[in-house]
C-alpha positions in Angstrom: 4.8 20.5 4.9 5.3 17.5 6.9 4.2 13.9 4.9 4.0 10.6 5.9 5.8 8.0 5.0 3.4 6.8 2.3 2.3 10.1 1.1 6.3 10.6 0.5 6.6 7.3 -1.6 2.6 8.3 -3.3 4.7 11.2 -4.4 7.7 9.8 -6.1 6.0 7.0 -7.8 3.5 9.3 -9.4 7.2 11.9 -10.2 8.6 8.6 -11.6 5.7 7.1 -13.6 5.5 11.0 -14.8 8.8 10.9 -16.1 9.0 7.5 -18.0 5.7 6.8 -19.0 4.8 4.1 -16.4 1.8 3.2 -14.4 2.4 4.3 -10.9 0.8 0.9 -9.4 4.1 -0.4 -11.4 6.7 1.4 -9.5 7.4 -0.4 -5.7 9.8 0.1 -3.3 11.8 -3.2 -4.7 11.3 -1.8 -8.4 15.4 -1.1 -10.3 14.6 1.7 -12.6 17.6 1.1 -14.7 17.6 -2.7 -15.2 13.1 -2.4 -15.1 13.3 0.8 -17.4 16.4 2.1 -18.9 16.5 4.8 -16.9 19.0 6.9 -18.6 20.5 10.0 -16.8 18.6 13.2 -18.3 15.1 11.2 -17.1 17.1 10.7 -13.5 18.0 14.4 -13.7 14.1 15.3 -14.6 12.7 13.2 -11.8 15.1 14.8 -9.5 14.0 18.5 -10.7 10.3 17.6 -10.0 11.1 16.2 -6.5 12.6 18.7 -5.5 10.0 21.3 -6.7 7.4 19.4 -5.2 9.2 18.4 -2.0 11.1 21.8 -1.7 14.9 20.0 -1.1 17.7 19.9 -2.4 18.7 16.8 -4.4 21.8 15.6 -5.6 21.9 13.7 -9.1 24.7 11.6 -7.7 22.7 10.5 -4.9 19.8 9.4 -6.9 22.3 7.4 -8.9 23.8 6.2 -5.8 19.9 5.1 -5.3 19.7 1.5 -6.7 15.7 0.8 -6.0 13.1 3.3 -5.5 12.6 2.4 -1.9 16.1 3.6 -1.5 15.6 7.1 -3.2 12.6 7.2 -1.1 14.4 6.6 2.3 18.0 9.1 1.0 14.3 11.6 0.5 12.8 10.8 3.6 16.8 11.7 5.5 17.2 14.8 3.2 14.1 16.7 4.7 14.4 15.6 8.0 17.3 17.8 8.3 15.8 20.6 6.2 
């Protein structure tokens, strides 16, 4: 299944917003989950689950941590299925 750009982000800020109990609208590219949020690393590891069931990738916890913003996770997602 090939998404756009914006249909990719669409997914992980609704994945994200899921997870912590957010409104999506709140999540942007700029937004740091763990300074914004808390983000702790069992919610990381539960976003990353549901991404990669819904994207159908493989993703690395580490490289979500690596992720400081959500634009960043969003490009490291954009990278991992383009050379699926």
């Amino acid at each position: 299944m090939q998404l756009t750009h914006h249909q990719l982000a669409d997914i992980v800020r609704a994945t994200i917003s899921e997870v912590l109990g957010a409104e999506p609208e709140a999540i942007v590219d700029d937004t740091d989950l763990r300074a914004e949020y808390g983000i702790d690393s069992l919610e990381l590891m539960a976003v990353g689950t549901q991404l990669e069931r819904a994207l159908g990738v493989q993703i690395e916890t580490d490289d979500l941590f690596r992720a400081e913003t959500v634009g960043q996770a969003i490009a490291l997602l954009e990278e991992r299925r383009a050379s699926a």
